[in-house]
N, C-alpha and C positions, 0 to 999 in steps of 0.2 A: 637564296631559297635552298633547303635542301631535300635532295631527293628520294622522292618518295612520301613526302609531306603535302600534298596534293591527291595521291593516288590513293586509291580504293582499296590496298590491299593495307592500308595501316590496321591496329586493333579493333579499334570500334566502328568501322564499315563491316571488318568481318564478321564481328557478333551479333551486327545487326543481320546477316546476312543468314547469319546461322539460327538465326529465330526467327525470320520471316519464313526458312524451308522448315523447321519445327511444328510451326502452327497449321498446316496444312496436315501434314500428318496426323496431328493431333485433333486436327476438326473430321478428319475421316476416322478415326480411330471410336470419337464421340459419333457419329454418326452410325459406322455402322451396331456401334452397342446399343443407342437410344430403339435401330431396326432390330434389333434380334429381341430386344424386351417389347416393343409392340409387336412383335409375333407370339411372343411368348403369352402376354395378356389375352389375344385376341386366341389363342389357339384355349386355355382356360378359359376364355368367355365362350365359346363354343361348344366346350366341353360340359360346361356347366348348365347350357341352355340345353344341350342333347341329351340328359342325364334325369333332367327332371323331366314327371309327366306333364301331359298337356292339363292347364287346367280348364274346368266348365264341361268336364264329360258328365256323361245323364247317370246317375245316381238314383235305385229305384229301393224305398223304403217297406218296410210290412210291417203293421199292428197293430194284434189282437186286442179290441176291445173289450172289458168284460161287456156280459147280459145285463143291461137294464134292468130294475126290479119295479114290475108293476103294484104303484098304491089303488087304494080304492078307493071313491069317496062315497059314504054312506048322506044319505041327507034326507 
């Protein structure tokens, strides 16, 4: 047997070893970016709801009819 053909420090333990500490970082990295664009949305959805008026306020209209024109009826 020779040594070191056994142990953990050959090549491909280390690469694994080196993409299992990768993938962590990389899931917090996606993470906090997926957090900053739901804030980012929800701070425009906010914005956007605060911007416009409320709708169903009272609304009051005026107008002038003309004068009806009285006929006569002769009979």
């Amino acid at each position: 047997m020779t040594p070191g053909a056994d142990s953990p420090r050959n090549g491909r333990d280390l690469n694994r070893r080196r993409r299992a500490r990768r993938r962590p970082l990389r899931n917090k990295l996606l993470l906090g970016l997926a957090l900053v664009v739901a804030f980012a949305v929800g701070v425009a959805l906010g914005q956007a709801l605060h911007d416009n008026p409320r709708p169903g306020g009272v609304q009051t209209s005026f107008r002038t009819l003309p004068p009806l024109t009285a006929t006569t009826r002769s009979g």
